[in-house]
N, C-alpha and C positions, 0 to 999 in steps of 0.2 A: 504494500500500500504506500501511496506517493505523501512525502509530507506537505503538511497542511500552513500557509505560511499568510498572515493577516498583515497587508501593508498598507500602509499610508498613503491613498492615494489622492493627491493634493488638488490635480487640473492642471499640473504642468507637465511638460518633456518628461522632463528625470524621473519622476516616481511613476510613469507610464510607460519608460522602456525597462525601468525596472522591472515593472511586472510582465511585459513581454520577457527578458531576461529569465526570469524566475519558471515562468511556464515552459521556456525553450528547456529548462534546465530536469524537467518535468516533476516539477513542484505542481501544486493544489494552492492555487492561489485566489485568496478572494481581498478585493479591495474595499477600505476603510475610507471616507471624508472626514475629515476631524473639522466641526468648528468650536471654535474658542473664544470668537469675538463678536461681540454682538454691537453692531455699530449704533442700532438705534438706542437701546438701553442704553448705553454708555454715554449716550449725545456730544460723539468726536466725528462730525463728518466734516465739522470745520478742522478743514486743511487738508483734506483730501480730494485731490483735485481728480481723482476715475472715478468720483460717483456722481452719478448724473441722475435724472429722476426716473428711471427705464429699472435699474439692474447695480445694485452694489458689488462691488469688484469678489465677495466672496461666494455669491450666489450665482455671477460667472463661472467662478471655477467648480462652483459644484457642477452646475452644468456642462461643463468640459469634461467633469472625470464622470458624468454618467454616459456621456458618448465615447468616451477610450474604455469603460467598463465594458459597454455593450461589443463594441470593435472587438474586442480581445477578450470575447466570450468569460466574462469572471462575473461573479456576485459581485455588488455594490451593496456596502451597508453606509449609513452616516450615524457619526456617534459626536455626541456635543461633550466637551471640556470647558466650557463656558466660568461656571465658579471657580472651578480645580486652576484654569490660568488665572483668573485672576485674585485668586489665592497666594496663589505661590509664584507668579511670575508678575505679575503687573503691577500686584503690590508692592515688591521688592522694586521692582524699576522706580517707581515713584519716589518712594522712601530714598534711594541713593541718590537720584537727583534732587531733592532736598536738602542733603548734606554738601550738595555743589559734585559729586563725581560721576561720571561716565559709563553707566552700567548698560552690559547687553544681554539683553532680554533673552535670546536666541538662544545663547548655553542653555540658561536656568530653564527653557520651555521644551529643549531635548530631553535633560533630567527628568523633568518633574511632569513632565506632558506626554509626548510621543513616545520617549521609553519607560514613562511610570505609568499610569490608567492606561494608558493604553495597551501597555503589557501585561500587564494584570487582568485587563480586558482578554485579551487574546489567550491567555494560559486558561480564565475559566471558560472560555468556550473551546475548547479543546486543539487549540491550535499548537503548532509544534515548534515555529517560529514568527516574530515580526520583520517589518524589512521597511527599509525608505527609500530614497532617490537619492539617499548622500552620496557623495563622491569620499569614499574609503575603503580602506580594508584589513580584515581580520588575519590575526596572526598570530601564533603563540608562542610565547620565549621564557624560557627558564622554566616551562610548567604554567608559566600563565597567559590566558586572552587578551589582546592590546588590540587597539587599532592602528596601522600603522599612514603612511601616505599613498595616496592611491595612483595609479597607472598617468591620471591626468593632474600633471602637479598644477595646475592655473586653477582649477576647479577644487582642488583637496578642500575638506570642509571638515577634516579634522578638526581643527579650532575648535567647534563649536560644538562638539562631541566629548571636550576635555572635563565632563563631570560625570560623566556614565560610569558606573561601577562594571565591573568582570562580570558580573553575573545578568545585567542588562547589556554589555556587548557579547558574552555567549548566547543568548538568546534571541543573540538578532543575524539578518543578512544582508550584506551591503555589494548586489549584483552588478554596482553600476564602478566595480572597484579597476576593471581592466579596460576602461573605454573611454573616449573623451568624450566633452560635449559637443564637439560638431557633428562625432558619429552617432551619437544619441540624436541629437536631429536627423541625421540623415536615414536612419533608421525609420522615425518617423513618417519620415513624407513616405518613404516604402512601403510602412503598410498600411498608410491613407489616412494618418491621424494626423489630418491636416489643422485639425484646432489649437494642436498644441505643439506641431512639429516649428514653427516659427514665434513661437508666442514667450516675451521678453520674462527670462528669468526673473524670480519676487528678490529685490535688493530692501525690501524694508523692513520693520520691525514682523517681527514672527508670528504672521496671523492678523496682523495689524493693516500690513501693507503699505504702500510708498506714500506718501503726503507730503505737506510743507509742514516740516516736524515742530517748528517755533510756533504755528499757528496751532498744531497738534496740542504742544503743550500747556499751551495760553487754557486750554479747559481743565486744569490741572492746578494750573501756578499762576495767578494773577500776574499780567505785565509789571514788574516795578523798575521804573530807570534808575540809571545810576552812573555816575562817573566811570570814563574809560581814563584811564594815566598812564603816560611814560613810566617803565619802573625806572630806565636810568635817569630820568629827568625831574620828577616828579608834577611835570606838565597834566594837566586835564587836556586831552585832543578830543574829546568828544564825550557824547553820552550815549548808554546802550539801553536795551529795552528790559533786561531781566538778566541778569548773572547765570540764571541757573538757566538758560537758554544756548551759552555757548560753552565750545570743547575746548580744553589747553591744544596748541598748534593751530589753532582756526586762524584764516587769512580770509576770506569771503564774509561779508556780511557785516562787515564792522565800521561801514561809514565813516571813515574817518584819511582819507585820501584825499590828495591835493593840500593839506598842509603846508601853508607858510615857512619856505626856509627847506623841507624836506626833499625836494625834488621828487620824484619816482621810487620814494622807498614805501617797501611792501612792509607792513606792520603785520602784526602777529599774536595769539593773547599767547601769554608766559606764565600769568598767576592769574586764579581767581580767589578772591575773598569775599567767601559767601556772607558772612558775618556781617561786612559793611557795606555789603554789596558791589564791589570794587572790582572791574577787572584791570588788569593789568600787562600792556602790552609794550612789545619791543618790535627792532626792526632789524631789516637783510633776510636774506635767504635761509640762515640759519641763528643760533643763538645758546650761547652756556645757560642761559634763563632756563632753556626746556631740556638740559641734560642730566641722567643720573648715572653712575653706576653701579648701583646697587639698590636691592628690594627687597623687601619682604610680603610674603605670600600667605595670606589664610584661607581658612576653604576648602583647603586642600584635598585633592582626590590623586591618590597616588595607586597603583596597580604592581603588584610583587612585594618584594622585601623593600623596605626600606632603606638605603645607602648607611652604614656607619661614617665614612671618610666624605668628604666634597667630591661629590662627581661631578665630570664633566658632561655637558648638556647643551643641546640646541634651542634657543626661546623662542616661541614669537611671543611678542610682547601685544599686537592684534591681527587679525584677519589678513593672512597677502602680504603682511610685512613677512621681510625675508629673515632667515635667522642667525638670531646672535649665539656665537659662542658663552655659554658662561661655565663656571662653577654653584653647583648649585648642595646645600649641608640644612637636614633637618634640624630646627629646634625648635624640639617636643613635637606639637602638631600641627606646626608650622615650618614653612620656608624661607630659606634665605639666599640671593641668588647675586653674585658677584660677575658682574660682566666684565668680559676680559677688552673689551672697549667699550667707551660708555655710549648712549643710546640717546636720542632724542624723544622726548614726549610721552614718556613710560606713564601713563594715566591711571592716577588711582579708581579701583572701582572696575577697571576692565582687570580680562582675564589672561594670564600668561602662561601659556602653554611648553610643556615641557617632550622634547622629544630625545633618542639615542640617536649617532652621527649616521644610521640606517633608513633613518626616519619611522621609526618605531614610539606610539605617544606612550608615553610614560606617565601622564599624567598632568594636570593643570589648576590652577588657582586664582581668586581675587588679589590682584593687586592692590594691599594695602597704606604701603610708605616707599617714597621716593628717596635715596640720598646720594649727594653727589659733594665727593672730594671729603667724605665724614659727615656733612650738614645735611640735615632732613629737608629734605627739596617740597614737600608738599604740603607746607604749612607758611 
Protein backbone atom coordinates (compact mmCIF):
# COMPACT_ATOMS: atom_id res chain seq x y z
CA UNK A 1 0.00 0.00 0.00
CA UNK A 2 1.37 3.56 -1.23
CA UNK A 3 1.95 6.01 1.55
CA UNK A 4 -0.49 8.40 2.32
CA UNK A 5 1.12 12.20 2.25
CA UNK A 6 -1.20 15.51 3.31
CA UNK A 7 0.34 18.61 1.74
CA UNK A 8 -0.15 22.06 1.64
CA UNK A 9 -1.56 23.08 -1.11
CA UNK A 10 -1.38 26.93 -1.37
CA UNK A 11 -2.41 28.06 -5.30
CA UNK A 12 0.94 28.59 -6.30
CA UNK A 13 3.65 26.71 -8.61
CA UNK A 14 5.65 25.07 -5.97
CA UNK A 15 3.22 23.33 -3.77
CA UNK A 16 1.42 22.17 -7.15
CA UNK A 17 4.53 20.59 -8.77
CA UNK A 18 5.20 19.30 -5.42
CA UNK A 19 2.25 17.23 -5.52
CA UNK A 20 2.72 16.24 -9.05
CA UNK A 21 6.20 15.29 -7.60
CA UNK A 22 4.89 13.34 -4.84
CA UNK A 23 2.38 11.24 -7.01
CA UNK A 24 5.15 10.70 -9.82
CA UNK A 25 6.90 9.22 -6.81
CA UNK A 26 3.67 7.03 -6.29
CA UNK A 27 2.80 8.54 -3.08
CA UNK A 28 -1.23 8.92 -2.15
CA UNK A 29 -1.51 12.23 -2.19
CA UNK A 30 -4.38 14.59 -1.01
CA UNK A 31 -4.09 18.38 -0.85
CA UNK A 32 -4.77 20.75 2.14
CA UNK A 33 -5.69 24.90 1.74
CA UNK A 34 -4.76 26.36 4.85
CA UNK A 35 -6.39 29.74 5.69
CA UNK A 36 -5.05 31.72 8.42
CA UNK A 37 -6.12 35.02 7.79
CA UNK A 38 -9.06 36.58 7.65
CA UNK A 39 -8.99 39.89 6.01
CA UNK A 40 -12.27 41.19 6.92
CA UNK A 41 -12.35 40.23 10.73
CA UNK A 42 -9.18 41.73 11.14
CA UNK A 43 -10.01 45.01 9.09
CA UNK A 44 -6.35 45.35 7.34
CA UNK A 45 -7.39 45.75 3.70
CA UNK A 46 -5.89 49.15 4.04
CA UNK A 47 -2.64 48.63 2.33
CA UNK A 48 -3.38 46.17 0.33
CA UNK A 49 -3.25 47.09 -2.93
CA UNK A 50 -4.74 43.19 -4.81
CA UNK A 51 -7.88 43.52 -3.28
CA UNK A 52 -10.23 44.95 -5.27
CA UNK A 53 -14.06 44.44 -4.77
CA UNK A 54 -14.42 41.17 -7.10
CA UNK A 55 -12.04 38.60 -5.16
CA UNK A 56 -9.51 38.94 -2.18
CA UNK A 57 -6.03 37.66 -3.04
CA UNK A 58 -6.69 34.43 -0.71
CA UNK A 59 -9.85 33.30 -2.07
CA UNK A 60 -7.87 33.43 -5.53
CA UNK A 61 -5.65 31.15 -4.44
CA UNK A 62 -8.11 28.94 -3.11
CA UNK A 63 -9.57 28.83 -6.22
CA UNK A 64 -6.30 28.17 -8.06
CA UNK A 65 -5.59 25.09 -5.92
CA UNK A 66 -9.01 23.62 -6.46
CA UNK A 67 -8.32 23.64 -10.30
CA UNK A 68 -4.58 22.10 -9.94
CA UNK A 69 -6.54 19.74 -7.37
CA UNK A 70 -8.87 18.70 -9.83
CA UNK A 71 -5.85 18.63 -12.95
CA UNK A 72 -3.96 16.38 -10.89
CA UNK A 73 -6.72 14.02 -9.96
CA UNK A 74 -6.01 14.42 -5.79
CA UNK A 75 -8.68 15.24 -2.94
CA UNK A 76 -8.96 18.85 -1.81
CA UNK A 77 -9.73 19.53 1.65
CA UNK A 78 -9.43 23.32 3.30
CA UNK A 79 -8.67 23.58 6.93
CA UNK A 80 -8.69 27.04 8.61
CA UNK A 81 -5.79 28.06 11.39
CA UNK A 82 -7.22 31.35 11.77
CA UNK A 83 -6.86 31.69 15.81
CA UNK A 84 -3.85 29.18 16.13
CA UNK A 85 -1.98 32.01 13.62
CA UNK A 86 -2.90 34.50 15.24
CA UNK A 87 -2.09 33.19 18.44
CA UNK A 88 1.03 32.25 18.04
CA UNK A 89 2.22 34.01 15.02
CA UNK A 90 0.77 37.55 14.67
CA UNK A 91 0.63 38.18 18.04
CA UNK A 92 4.36 37.78 18.55
CA UNK A 93 4.83 39.88 15.25
CA UNK A 94 3.05 42.78 16.87
CA UNK A 95 4.50 42.47 20.37
CA UNK A 96 8.26 42.75 18.66
CA UNK A 97 7.45 45.60 16.66
CA UNK A 98 6.44 47.38 19.65
CA UNK A 99 9.65 46.96 21.29
CA UNK A 100 11.06 48.68 17.85
CA UNK A 101 12.63 45.19 16.39
CA UNK A 102 12.34 43.28 13.06
CA UNK A 103 10.56 40.07 13.50
CA UNK A 104 9.53 37.45 10.69
CA UNK A 105 6.49 36.11 10.95
CA UNK A 106 7.21 33.30 8.25
CA UNK A 107 9.68 31.06 10.72
CA UNK A 108 7.21 31.33 13.65
CA UNK A 109 4.09 30.22 11.18
CA UNK A 110 6.21 27.04 9.75
CA UNK A 111 6.78 26.03 13.48
CA UNK A 112 3.64 26.68 14.81
CA UNK A 113 1.26 26.46 11.66
CA UNK A 114 2.12 24.27 8.77
CA UNK A 115 4.33 21.84 10.71
CA UNK A 116 2.28 22.18 14.09
CA UNK A 117 -1.81 21.76 13.47
CA UNK A 118 -1.26 20.87 10.65
CA UNK A 119 0.76 17.90 11.44
CA UNK A 120 -1.13 16.90 14.17
CA UNK A 121 -3.96 17.22 11.62
CA UNK A 122 -2.43 14.94 9.36
CA UNK A 123 -1.20 12.14 11.82
CA UNK A 124 -4.83 11.97 13.38
CA UNK A 125 -6.21 11.38 10.08
CA UNK A 126 -4.18 8.65 9.21
CA UNK A 127 -1.64 10.18 7.01
CA UNK A 128 1.97 8.80 6.91
CA UNK A 129 3.59 12.01 5.98
CA UNK A 130 3.19 16.20 5.21
CA UNK A 131 4.85 17.93 2.52
CA UNK A 132 5.01 21.77 1.11
CA UNK A 133 6.59 23.50 -1.92
CA UNK A 134 9.67 24.50 0.01
CA UNK A 135 12.79 24.40 -1.75
CA UNK A 136 14.82 21.92 0.73
CA UNK A 137 16.20 18.94 1.63
CA UNK A 138 16.28 16.10 4.09
CA UNK A 139 19.37 14.52 5.29
CA UNK A 140 20.63 12.76 8.18
CA UNK A 141 24.07 13.12 9.86
CA UNK A 142 25.47 11.64 12.80
CA UNK A 143 22.07 9.65 13.53
CA UNK A 144 20.04 12.72 13.11
CA UNK A 145 17.25 14.55 10.43
CA UNK A 146 18.42 18.01 9.32
CA UNK A 147 17.47 19.84 6.48
CA UNK A 148 20.11 20.75 4.44
CA UNK A 149 20.39 23.33 1.18
CA UNK A 150 18.45 22.35 -1.62
CA UNK A 151 19.43 21.55 -5.59
CA UNK A 152 18.38 25.36 -6.20
CA UNK A 153 20.48 27.50 -4.14
CA UNK A 154 18.46 31.07 -5.33
CA UNK A 155 15.21 29.45 -4.03
CA UNK A 156 16.79 27.51 -0.66
CA UNK A 157 14.12 28.50 1.85
CA UNK A 158 15.82 26.83 4.53
CA UNK A 159 15.95 30.09 6.52
CA UNK A 160 12.60 29.96 7.27
CA UNK A 161 12.49 26.36 8.38
CA UNK A 162 15.31 27.02 11.13
CA UNK A 163 12.76 26.31 14.10
CA UNK A 164 11.31 22.93 13.14
CA UNK A 165 12.35 20.33 15.53
CA UNK A 166 13.72 16.58 14.03
CA UNK A 167 10.62 15.13 14.61
CA UNK A 168 8.57 17.69 12.43
CA UNK A 169 11.40 17.52 9.68
CA UNK A 170 11.11 13.56 9.91
CA UNK A 171 7.72 13.73 9.38
CA UNK A 172 7.71 15.68 6.43
CA UNK A 173 8.67 15.60 2.43
CA UNK A 174 10.23 18.32 0.67
CA UNK A 175 9.84 16.98 -3.23
CA UNK A 176 10.67 20.01 -4.60
CA UNK A 177 14.42 19.45 -3.11
CA UNK A 178 16.22 18.56 -6.72
CA UNK A 179 14.60 21.04 -9.04
CA UNK A 180 14.76 24.75 -9.69
CA UNK A 181 12.05 27.13 -10.07
CA UNK A 182 12.06 27.72 -13.75
CA UNK A 183 11.80 23.86 -14.01
CA UNK A 184 8.80 23.94 -11.79
CA UNK A 185 7.35 26.30 -14.13
CA UNK A 186 8.04 24.62 -16.91
CA UNK A 187 6.74 21.65 -15.62
CA UNK A 188 3.63 23.55 -15.26
CA UNK A 189 2.67 24.96 -18.41
CA UNK A 190 3.38 20.97 -19.54
CA UNK A 191 0.75 19.80 -17.82
CA UNK A 192 -1.70 22.68 -18.42
CA UNK A 193 -1.79 24.22 -15.20
CA UNK A 194 -1.76 27.21 -16.63
CA UNK A 195 -3.13 29.25 -13.55
CA UNK A 196 -0.36 28.90 -11.66
CA UNK A 197 2.54 27.94 -14.13
CA UNK A 198 3.30 31.85 -14.57
CA UNK A 199 1.76 33.38 -11.48
CA UNK A 200 4.27 35.77 -9.32
CA UNK A 201 5.74 33.91 -6.20
CA UNK A 202 3.97 35.40 -2.57
CA UNK A 203 7.15 37.78 -1.23
CA UNK A 204 4.89 38.90 1.71
CA UNK A 205 4.03 38.22 5.20
CA UNK A 206 2.90 34.56 5.47
CA UNK A 207 -0.71 34.27 4.71
CA UNK A 208 -0.98 37.82 4.87
CA UNK A 209 0.36 38.79 1.44
CA UNK A 210 2.10 41.64 -0.39
CA UNK A 211 0.69 45.24 0.64
CA UNK A 212 2.16 48.67 1.45
CA UNK A 213 3.29 47.28 4.98
CA UNK A 214 3.41 51.07 6.70
CA UNK A 215 -0.14 51.53 5.66
CA UNK A 216 -0.49 47.75 6.99
CA UNK A 217 0.75 48.61 10.17
CA UNK A 218 -0.92 52.04 10.67
CA UNK A 219 -4.04 49.52 11.84
CA UNK A 220 -1.97 48.27 14.42
CA UNK A 221 0.22 51.27 15.66
CA UNK A 222 -1.14 54.65 15.50
CA UNK A 223 1.12 57.04 13.11
CA UNK A 224 3.23 59.17 15.61
CA UNK A 225 6.02 61.58 14.11
CA UNK A 226 9.16 62.01 15.29
CA UNK A 227 12.46 63.50 14.73
CA UNK A 228 14.98 61.94 12.07
CA UNK A 229 18.82 63.13 13.26
CA UNK A 230 22.22 62.88 12.03
CA UNK A 231 23.81 60.54 14.74
CA UNK A 232 27.34 62.18 13.73
CA UNK A 233 25.95 65.58 13.61
CA UNK A 234 23.23 65.64 15.88
CA UNK A 235 21.39 67.72 13.16
CA UNK A 236 17.31 67.16 12.95
CA UNK A 237 17.06 66.49 8.69
CA UNK A 238 13.65 65.60 8.83
CA UNK A 239 10.78 64.01 10.57
CA UNK A 240 9.40 60.52 10.17
CA UNK A 241 5.93 59.09 10.46
CA UNK A 242 6.23 56.36 13.23
CA UNK A 243 9.67 54.72 14.50
CA UNK A 244 8.32 51.53 14.73
CA UNK A 245 7.53 51.68 10.81
CA UNK A 246 11.10 51.53 9.68
CA UNK A 247 14.08 48.78 9.45
CA UNK A 248 17.82 49.47 10.77
CA UNK A 249 19.78 49.70 6.91
CA UNK A 250 16.45 51.27 5.31
CA UNK A 251 17.60 53.98 2.52
CA UNK A 252 13.85 54.33 0.62
CA UNK A 253 11.23 56.10 2.24
CA UNK A 254 12.91 58.46 4.46
CA UNK A 255 12.29 61.87 2.84
CA UNK A 256 14.88 63.51 3.66
CA UNK A 257 17.11 64.13 0.36
CA UNK A 258 18.31 67.15 -1.29
CA UNK A 259 19.67 68.54 1.92
CA UNK A 260 21.46 71.73 2.19
CA UNK A 261 25.35 71.39 1.81
CA UNK A 262 24.99 67.25 1.30
CA UNK A 263 25.12 66.96 -2.22
CA UNK A 264 23.85 63.29 -3.46
CA UNK A 265 24.48 61.49 -0.20
CA UNK A 266 22.25 58.48 0.27
CA UNK A 267 21.28 58.43 4.13
CA UNK A 268 20.45 55.51 5.94
CA UNK A 269 18.80 54.76 9.56
CA UNK A 270 21.69 53.22 11.84
CA UNK A 271 19.61 53.41 15.26
CA UNK A 272 16.32 53.43 16.35
CA UNK A 273 15.18 54.63 19.69
CA UNK A 274 11.82 53.45 20.38
CA UNK A 275 11.62 55.17 23.79
CA UNK A 276 11.85 58.71 22.30
CA UNK A 277 10.89 57.96 19.22
CA UNK A 278 14.01 58.87 17.55
CA UNK A 279 15.57 57.54 14.44
CA UNK A 280 18.70 57.93 13.77
CA UNK A 281 20.47 58.15 10.50
CA UNK A 282 23.88 58.32 8.62
CA UNK A 283 25.28 58.49 5.20
CA UNK A 284 27.44 56.76 2.17
CA UNK A 285 27.01 53.47 0.89
CA UNK A 286 28.03 51.97 3.99
CA UNK A 287 28.74 52.66 7.69
CA UNK A 288 30.51 51.36 11.33
CA UNK A 289 26.92 52.61 12.74
CA UNK A 290 25.39 49.28 11.27
CA UNK A 291 28.26 46.94 12.07
CA UNK A 292 28.62 44.14 14.61
CA UNK A 293 30.80 41.28 15.27
CA UNK A 294 29.29 39.48 17.57
CA UNK A 295 25.65 38.20 18.85
CA UNK A 296 23.82 36.52 20.97
CA UNK A 297 21.07 34.07 20.16
CA UNK A 298 17.88 32.89 22.15
CA UNK A 299 15.26 30.65 20.92
CA UNK A 300 17.28 28.46 20.06
CA UNK A 301 16.40 25.36 18.09
CA UNK A 302 19.41 23.28 17.62
CA UNK A 303 19.28 19.51 16.16
CA UNK A 304 22.02 16.71 17.52
CA UNK A 305 24.45 17.07 20.32
CA UNK A 306 25.39 20.13 21.24
CA UNK A 307 29.04 21.51 20.57
CA UNK A 308 31.26 21.58 23.81
CA UNK A 309 34.22 23.60 22.11
CA UNK A 310 33.30 26.80 19.45
CA UNK A 311 32.44 25.42 16.39
CA UNK A 312 32.89 26.76 13.24
CA UNK A 313 29.60 27.71 11.30
CA UNK A 314 28.18 29.30 8.33
CA UNK A 315 25.31 32.29 9.31
CA UNK A 316 22.85 33.98 7.45
CA UNK A 317 22.06 36.55 9.48
CA UNK A 318 18.55 36.98 6.92
CA UNK A 319 16.97 35.46 3.85
CA UNK A 320 19.47 35.49 0.53
CA UNK A 321 22.17 37.10 2.54
CA UNK A 322 25.18 35.05 1.69
CA UNK A 323 27.05 33.49 4.42
CA UNK A 324 29.25 34.51 7.09
CA UNK A 325 31.91 32.48 8.45
CA UNK A 326 31.67 32.50 12.29
CA UNK A 327 32.55 30.64 15.45
CA UNK A 328 29.72 29.80 17.15
CA UNK A 329 29.87 28.38 21.66
CA UNK A 330 26.74 27.41 23.73
CA UNK A 331 25.82 29.36 26.86
CA UNK A 332 23.58 27.29 28.72
CA UNK A 333 20.57 27.65 26.28
CA UNK A 334 21.63 30.01 24.46
CA UNK A 335 24.12 31.24 21.75
CA UNK A 336 26.89 33.11 21.18
CA UNK A 337 28.37 33.79 17.76
CA UNK A 338 31.71 35.48 16.98
CA UNK A 339 32.01 36.53 13.36
CA UNK A 340 35.27 36.14 11.99
CA UNK A 341 34.53 39.55 9.98
CA UNK A 342 32.13 41.73 11.04
CA UNK A 343 28.66 42.17 9.25
CA UNK A 344 26.43 44.95 8.46
CA UNK A 345 22.81 45.29 9.82
CA UNK A 346 22.63 42.01 12.10
CA UNK A 347 18.93 43.06 13.24
CA UNK A 348 17.65 42.23 16.43
CA UNK A 349 14.45 40.32 16.46
CA UNK A 350 15.22 38.47 13.12
CA UNK A 351 16.40 35.14 12.86
CA UNK A 352 20.05 33.72 12.21
CA UNK A 353 20.49 30.68 10.97
CA UNK A 354 23.16 28.25 11.53
CA UNK A 355 24.44 25.81 8.84
CA UNK A 356 27.96 23.07 8.55
CA UNK A 357 30.52 24.20 5.52
CA UNK A 358 28.13 21.22 3.44
CA UNK A 359 25.22 23.35 3.84
CA UNK A 360 23.62 21.04 6.39
CA UNK A 361 21.14 23.46 8.88
CA UNK A 362 22.15 22.92 12.06
CA UNK A 363 19.88 25.00 13.42
CA UNK A 364 18.60 28.70 14.18
CA UNK A 365 17.70 31.50 16.49
CA UNK A 366 16.39 35.05 17.52
CA UNK A 367 18.72 37.57 17.32
CA UNK A 368 18.98 39.16 20.55
CA UNK A 369 22.17 41.64 21.14
CA UNK A 370 24.32 43.28 18.71
CA UNK A 371 28.04 44.15 19.79
CA UNK A 372 30.76 45.59 17.93
CA UNK A 373 34.43 46.15 19.00
CA UNK A 374 33.13 44.85 22.95
CA UNK A 375 30.15 47.61 22.96
CA UNK A 376 26.59 46.48 22.77
CA UNK A 377 25.47 47.96 19.36
CA UNK A 378 21.76 47.68 19.93
CA UNK A 379 20.86 49.86 22.44
Amino acid sequence: MSKKVLLGLSGGVDSAIAAYKLKEMGYEVTGAFMRNWDAMANGDYLGNPTVNDNQCPQEKDWDDAKIVAQKLGIPLIRIDYIKEYWDTVFSYFLEEYKKGRTPNPDVLCNKNIKFGPFLDYAKSHGFDYIAMGHYAKKVVLNGHTHLAKPYDLNKDQTYFLCELSEEQISSSLFPMEDITKSEAREIAAKLGLNEVAAKHGSTGICFIGERNFRQFLRNYFPATKGDIIDIETGRVLGTHTGVLYYTLGQRKGLGIGGIKGEGDATWFICKKDVENNILYVTKGETSAWLLSDECEITDVNWIGEKPIEPLPVQVKFRYRQKDNPCHLRFIGENVHLDYDTPVEAVTPGQFAVFYSEDGVMLGGGIIDRTYYQGKRRDK
